[in-house]
C-alpha positions as CSV (number, residue, x, y, z in Angstrom):
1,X,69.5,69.4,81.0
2,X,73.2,68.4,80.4
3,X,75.1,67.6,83.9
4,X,78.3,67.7,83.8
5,X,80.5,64.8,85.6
6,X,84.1,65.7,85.3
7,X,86.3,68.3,85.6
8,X,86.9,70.8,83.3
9,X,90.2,71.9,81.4
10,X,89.6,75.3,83.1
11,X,89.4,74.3,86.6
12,X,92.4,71.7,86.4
13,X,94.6,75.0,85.0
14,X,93.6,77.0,88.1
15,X,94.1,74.3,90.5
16,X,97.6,74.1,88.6
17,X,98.1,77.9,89.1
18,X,97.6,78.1,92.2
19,X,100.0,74.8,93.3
20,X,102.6,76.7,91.4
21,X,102.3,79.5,93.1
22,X,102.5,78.2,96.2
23,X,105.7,76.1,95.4
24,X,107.3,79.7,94.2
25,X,106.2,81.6,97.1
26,X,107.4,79.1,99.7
27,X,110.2,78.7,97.7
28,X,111.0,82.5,98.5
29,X,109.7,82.3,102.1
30,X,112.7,79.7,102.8
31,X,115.3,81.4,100.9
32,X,115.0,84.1,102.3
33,X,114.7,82.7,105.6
34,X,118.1,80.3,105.1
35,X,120.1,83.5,103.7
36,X,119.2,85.6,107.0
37,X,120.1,82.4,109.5
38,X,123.4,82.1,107.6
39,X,124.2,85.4,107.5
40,X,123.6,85.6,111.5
41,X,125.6,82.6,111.6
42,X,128.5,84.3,109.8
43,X,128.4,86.8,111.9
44,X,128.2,84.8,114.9
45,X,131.5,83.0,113.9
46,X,133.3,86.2,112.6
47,X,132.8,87.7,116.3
48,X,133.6,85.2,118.1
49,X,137.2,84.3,116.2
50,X,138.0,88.1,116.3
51,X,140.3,87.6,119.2
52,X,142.0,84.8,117.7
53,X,145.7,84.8,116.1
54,X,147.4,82.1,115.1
């Protein structure tokens, strides 16, 4: 009976998969994050200088 002892091509291409693909979708989980908390921020600053002239 053969036994294998290392890992094979296969398996090291799924583990590679799926580390991408958790890169790309917590890449998209903090963008879209960081875009709401600056637009709130925007906001924020917009209302609160409406009362201002110079």
């Amino acid at each position: 009976m053969r036994r294998i002892k290392g890992q094979s091509t296969l398996e090291y291409v799924i583990i590679l998969t799926a580390i991408i693909a958790a890169i790309v979708i917590g890449k998209t989980v903090i963008n879209t994050a960081v875009q709401s908390n600056m637009t709130a921020t925007a906001g924020a600053l917009t209302n609160a200088t409406a009362g201002v002239t110079f």
